[in-house]
MIVODO-201545 format. One record per residue (C-alpha): residue number from 1; residue in one letter; chain; x, y, z. Coordinates in Angstrom, 3 decimals, padded with zeros to 6 digits, always signed. Each point is the difference from the previous one (the first is absolute). Example, Ala and Ser with C-alpha at 12.3 -4.5 7.8 and 13.67 -1.06 7.14 Angstrom:
BEGIN
1:a:A:+012.300:-004.500:+007.800
2:s:A:+001.370:+003.440:-000.660
//
This chain:
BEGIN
1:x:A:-061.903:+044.916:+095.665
2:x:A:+000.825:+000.458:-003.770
3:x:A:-002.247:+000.676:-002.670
4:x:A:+001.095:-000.515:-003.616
5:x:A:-001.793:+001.640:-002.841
6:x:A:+000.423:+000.066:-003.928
7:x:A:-001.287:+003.050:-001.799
8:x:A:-000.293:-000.169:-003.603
9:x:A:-001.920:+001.159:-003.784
10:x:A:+001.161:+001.587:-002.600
11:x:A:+001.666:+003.446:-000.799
12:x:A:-002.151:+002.883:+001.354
13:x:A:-002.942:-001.497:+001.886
14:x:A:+001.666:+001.063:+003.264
15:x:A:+002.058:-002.613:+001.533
16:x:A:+002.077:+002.374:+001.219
17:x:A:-002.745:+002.276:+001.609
18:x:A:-001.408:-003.035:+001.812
19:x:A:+004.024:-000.729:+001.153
20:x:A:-000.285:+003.554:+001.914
21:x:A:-003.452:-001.047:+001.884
22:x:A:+000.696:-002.806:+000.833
23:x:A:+004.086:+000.727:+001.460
24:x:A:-001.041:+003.321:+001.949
25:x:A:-002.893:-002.043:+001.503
26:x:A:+001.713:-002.455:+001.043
27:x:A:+002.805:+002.550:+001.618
28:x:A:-002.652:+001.966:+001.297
29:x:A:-001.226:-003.849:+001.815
30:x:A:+003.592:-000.026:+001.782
31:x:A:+001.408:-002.683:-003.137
32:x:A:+003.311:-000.781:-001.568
33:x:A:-000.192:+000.283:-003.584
34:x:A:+002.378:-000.894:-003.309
35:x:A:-001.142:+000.868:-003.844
36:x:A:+002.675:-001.118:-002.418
37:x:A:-000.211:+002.050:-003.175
38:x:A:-003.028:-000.255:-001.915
39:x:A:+000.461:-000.892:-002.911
40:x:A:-001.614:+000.570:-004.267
41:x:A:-000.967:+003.294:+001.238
42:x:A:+002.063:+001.370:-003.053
43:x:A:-002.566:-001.693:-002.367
44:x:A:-003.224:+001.027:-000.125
45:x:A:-002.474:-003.190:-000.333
46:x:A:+003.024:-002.591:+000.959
47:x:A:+000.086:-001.917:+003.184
48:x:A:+000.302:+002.002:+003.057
49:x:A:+000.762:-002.033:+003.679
50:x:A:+001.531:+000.835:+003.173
51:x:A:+000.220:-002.172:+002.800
52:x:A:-000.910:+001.662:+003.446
53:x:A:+001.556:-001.779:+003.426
54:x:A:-001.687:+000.800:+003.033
55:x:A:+000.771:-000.638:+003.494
56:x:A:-000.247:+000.721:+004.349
57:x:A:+003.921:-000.626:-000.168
58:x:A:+002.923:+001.465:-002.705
59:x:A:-000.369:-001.785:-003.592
60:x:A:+003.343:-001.231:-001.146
61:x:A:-000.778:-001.245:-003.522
62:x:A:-001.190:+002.354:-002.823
63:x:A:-001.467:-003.189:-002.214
64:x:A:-002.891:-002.121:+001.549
65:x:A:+000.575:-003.832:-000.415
66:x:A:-001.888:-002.693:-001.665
67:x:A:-003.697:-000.772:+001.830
68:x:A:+000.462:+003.170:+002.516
69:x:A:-002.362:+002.346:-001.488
70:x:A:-003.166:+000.486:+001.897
71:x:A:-001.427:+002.046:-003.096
72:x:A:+000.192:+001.125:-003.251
73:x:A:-001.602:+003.404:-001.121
74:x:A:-000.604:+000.427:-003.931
75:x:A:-001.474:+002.465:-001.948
76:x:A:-000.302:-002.397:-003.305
77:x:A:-001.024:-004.039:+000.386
78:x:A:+002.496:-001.731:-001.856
79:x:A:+002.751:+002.423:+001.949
80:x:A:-001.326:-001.524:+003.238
81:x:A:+000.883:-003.477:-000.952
82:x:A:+003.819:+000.652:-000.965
83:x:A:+000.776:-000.051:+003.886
84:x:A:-001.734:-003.231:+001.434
85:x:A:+002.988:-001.596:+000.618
86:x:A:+000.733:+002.381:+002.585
87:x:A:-003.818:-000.055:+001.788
88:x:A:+000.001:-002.182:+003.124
89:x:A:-002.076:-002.416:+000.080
90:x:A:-002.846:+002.041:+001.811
91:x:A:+000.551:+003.312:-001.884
92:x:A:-002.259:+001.796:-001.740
93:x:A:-000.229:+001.205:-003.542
94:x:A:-001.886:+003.439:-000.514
95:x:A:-000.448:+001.448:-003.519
96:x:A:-001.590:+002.124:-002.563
97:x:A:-002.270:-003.011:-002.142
98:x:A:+000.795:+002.305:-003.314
99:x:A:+002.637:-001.238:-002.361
100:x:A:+002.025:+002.935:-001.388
101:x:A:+001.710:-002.399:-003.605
102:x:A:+003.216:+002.291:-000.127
103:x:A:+001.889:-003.203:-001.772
104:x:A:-000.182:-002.611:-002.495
105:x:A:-001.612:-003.147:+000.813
106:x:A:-001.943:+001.905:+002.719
107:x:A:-001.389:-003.532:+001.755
108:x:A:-003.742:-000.658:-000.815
109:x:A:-002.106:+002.180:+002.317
110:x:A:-002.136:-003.639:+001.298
111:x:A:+002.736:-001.703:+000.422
112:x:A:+002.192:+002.453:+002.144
113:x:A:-003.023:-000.018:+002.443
114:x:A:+000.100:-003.340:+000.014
115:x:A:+002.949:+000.484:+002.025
116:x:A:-000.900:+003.212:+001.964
117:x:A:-003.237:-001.864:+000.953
118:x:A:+001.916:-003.299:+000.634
119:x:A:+001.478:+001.820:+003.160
120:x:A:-000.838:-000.659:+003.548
121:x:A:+000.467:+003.009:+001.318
122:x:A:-001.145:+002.885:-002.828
123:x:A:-001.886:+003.428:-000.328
124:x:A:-000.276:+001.383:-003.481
125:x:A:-001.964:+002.991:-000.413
126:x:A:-000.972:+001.858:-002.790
127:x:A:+002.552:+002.560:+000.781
128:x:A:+000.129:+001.852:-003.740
129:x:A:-004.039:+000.405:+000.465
130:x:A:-000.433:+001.492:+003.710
131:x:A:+003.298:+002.075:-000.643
132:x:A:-002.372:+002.087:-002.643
133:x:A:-002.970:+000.116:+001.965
134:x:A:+001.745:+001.192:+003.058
135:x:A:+001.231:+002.628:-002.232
136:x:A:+003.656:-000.526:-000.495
137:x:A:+000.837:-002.609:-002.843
138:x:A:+003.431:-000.580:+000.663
139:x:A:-000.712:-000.592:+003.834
140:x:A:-000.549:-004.022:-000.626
141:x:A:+003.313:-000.400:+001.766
142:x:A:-002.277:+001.405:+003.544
143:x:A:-002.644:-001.937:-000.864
144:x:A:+002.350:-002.943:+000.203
145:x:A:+001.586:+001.377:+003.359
146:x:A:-003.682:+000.284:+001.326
147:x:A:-000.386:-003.568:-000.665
148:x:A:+003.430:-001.094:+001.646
149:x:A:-000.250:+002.430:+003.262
150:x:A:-001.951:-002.280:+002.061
151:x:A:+002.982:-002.397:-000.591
152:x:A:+003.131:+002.230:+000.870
153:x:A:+001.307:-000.210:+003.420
154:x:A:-001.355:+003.946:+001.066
155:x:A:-002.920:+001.421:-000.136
156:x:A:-002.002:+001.636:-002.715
157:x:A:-000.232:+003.155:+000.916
158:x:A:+004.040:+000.646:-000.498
159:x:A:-000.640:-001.503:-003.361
160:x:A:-002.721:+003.253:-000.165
161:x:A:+002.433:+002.490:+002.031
162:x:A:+002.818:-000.719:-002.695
163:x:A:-002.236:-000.075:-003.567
164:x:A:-001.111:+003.394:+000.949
165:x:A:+003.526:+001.494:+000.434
166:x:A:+001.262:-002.030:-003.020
167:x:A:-002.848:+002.344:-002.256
168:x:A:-000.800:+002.691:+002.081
169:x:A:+002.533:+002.030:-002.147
170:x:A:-002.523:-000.731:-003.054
171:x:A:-002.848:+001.317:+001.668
172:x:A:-003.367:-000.972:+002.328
173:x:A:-001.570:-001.386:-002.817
174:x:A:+002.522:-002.021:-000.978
175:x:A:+000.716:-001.086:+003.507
176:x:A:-003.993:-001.020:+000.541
177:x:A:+000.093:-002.041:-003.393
178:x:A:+003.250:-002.489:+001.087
179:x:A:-001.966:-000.184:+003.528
180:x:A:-002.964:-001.068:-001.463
181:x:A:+001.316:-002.285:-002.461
182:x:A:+001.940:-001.625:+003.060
183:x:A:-003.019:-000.572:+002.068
184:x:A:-001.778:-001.265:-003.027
185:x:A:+002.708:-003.076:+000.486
186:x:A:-000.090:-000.525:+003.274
187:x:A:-003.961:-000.207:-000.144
188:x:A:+000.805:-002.467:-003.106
189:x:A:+002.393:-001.944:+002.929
190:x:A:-002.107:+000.090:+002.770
191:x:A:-003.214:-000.938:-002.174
192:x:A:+002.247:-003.492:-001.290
193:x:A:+000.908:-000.856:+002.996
194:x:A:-003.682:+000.233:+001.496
195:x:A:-001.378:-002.396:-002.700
196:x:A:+002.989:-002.456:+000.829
197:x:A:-000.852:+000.539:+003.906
198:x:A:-003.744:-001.162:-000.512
199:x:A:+000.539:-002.829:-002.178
200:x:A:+001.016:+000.890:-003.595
201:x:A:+002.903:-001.480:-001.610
202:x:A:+003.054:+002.003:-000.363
203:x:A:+000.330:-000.558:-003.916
204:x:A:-003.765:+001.065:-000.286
205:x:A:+000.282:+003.290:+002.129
206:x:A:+002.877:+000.544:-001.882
207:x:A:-000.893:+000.151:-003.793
208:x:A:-003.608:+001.819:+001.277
209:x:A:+002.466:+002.858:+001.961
210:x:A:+001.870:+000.114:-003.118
211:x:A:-003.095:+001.750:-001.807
212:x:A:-002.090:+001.715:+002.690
213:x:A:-000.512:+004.048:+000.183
214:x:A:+000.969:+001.252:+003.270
215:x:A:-000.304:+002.876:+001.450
216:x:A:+002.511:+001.969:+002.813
217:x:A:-002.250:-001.562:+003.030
218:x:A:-000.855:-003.652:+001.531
219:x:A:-002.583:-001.578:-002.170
220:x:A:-003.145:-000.343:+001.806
221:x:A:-001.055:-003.069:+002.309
222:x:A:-003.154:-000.529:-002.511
223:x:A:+001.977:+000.154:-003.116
224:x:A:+002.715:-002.307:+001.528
225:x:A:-002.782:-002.596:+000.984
226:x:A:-001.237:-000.266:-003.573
227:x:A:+002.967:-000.660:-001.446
228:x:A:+001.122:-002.854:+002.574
229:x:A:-003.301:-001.383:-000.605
230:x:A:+000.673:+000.013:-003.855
231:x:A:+003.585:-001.752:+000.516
232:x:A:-001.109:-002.204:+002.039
233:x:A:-002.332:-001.995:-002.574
234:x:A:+001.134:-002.731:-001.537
235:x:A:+000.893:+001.467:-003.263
236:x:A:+002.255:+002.854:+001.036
237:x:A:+002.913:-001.344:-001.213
238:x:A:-001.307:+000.100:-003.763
239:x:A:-001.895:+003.531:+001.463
240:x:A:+003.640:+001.208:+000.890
241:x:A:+001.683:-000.628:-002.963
242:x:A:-003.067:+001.683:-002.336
243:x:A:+000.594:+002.836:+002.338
244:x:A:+003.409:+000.173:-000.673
245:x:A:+000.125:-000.495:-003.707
246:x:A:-002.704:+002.729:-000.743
247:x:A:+002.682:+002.341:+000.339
248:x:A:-002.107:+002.832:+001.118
249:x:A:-000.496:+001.581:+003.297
250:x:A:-003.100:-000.930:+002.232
251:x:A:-001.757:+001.807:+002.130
252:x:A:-000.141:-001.155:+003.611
253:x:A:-003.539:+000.177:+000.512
254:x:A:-001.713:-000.625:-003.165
255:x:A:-001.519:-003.035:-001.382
256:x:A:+002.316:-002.319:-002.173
257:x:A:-000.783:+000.367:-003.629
258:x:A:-001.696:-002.788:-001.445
259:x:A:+002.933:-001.559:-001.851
260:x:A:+001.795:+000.042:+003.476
261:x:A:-002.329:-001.689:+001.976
//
């Protein structure tokens, strides 16, 4: 088995941190690992990637080849789409939906999602927004993890054994915000791929994730029922993309506001 990953953002939104989960998980799971150097790490805001090999067997090559990547993890959108020449076929993109314009000639915000949402295999959260509310605004980079961990070839709760020790030096409350903010994307994850499993398009469940509030638990049966129901009509494409553009983050279980619906 080998499992190819690209990590990437921009200078300190935690690339790195999410490189130390994700390697002493996967050691803890019994897996070979190789991490070249990451690299922009010496500019704060510029382009930050490291490309994470895993495998059952010894990994000779540091560099992962064209079309071997089963994922790509960003903490900013346009960041996410530098590396699709490496994503297989059937990998998965999973990133924070907010821009961070640290450059001229930043690409227009609609049209970049164009892209992202143009992807057969995506989960964009609103990373930047559930970072705050769980209490830690620089923890978007577990958020995005969260999101991902359903994906990686070990399970979760090394992902959870390894973010604790990674902040337990900063304290419990620190520790209980980057936990939180993680489960907040894997609810995100697991709520996407619900809708998709009863019917709604992928491009649909994705742009909706994309704005959604979660919270740190499984988003109830009731609430999930509504919202297939909603994306199932026949204009939830247009719905979607309203969603989407708004900008703003939606509660789960409240009624869409009238210039929404």
């Amino acid at each position: 088995m080998t499992f190819d990953l690209v990590l990437c953002g921009v200078g300190g939104q935690g690339v790195l941190s999410t490189a130390y989960v994700i390697d002493h998980a996967a050691v803890d799971a019994g897996l070979h690992f190789k991490q070249p150097e990451i690299h922009g790490m010496s500019q704060r805001g510029g382009a930050v990637s490291a490309q994470v090999r895993l495998g059952s067997a010894p990994i000779a090559s540091d560099l992962i080849s064209t079309g071997e990547a089963k994922a790509v993890l960003s903490v900013e959108p346009m960041e996410s789409l530098r590396y699709l020449s490496l994503l297989s076929s059937d990998g998965w993109v999973f990133t924070d939906v907010t821009p961070l314009k640290n450059m001229a000639g930043y690409p227009d915000t609609a049209k970049l999602y164009d892209v992202l949402f143009s992807l057969p295999h995506v989960v964009a959260v609103n990373a930047t927004k559930l970072a705050a509310k769980a209490g830690a605004s620089k923890a978007q980079n577990m958020v995005v993890l969260g999101a991902a961990a359903s994906h990686l070839p070990f399970p979760v709760e090394l992902l959870e054994k390894h973010l604790r020790a990674l902040f337990q030096v900063k304290g419990e409350h620190v520790v209980t915000a980057n936990l939180k903010a993680f489960r907040m994307g894997l609810a995100a994850s697991a709520f996407g791929a619900a809708l998709i499993a009863r019917g709604v398009s992928a491009p649909i469940a994705a742009r909706v994730v994309a704005r959604l509030d979660f919270d740190a638990t499984p988003v109830a049966e009731d609430v999930l029922n509504a919202w297939v129901e909603r994306l199932l009509r026949s204009d939830a494409e247009a719905l979607s993309k309203r969603v989407l553009a708004a900008g703003d983050s939606l509660p789960l279980e409240a009624q869409l506001p009238a210039k929404l619906a």
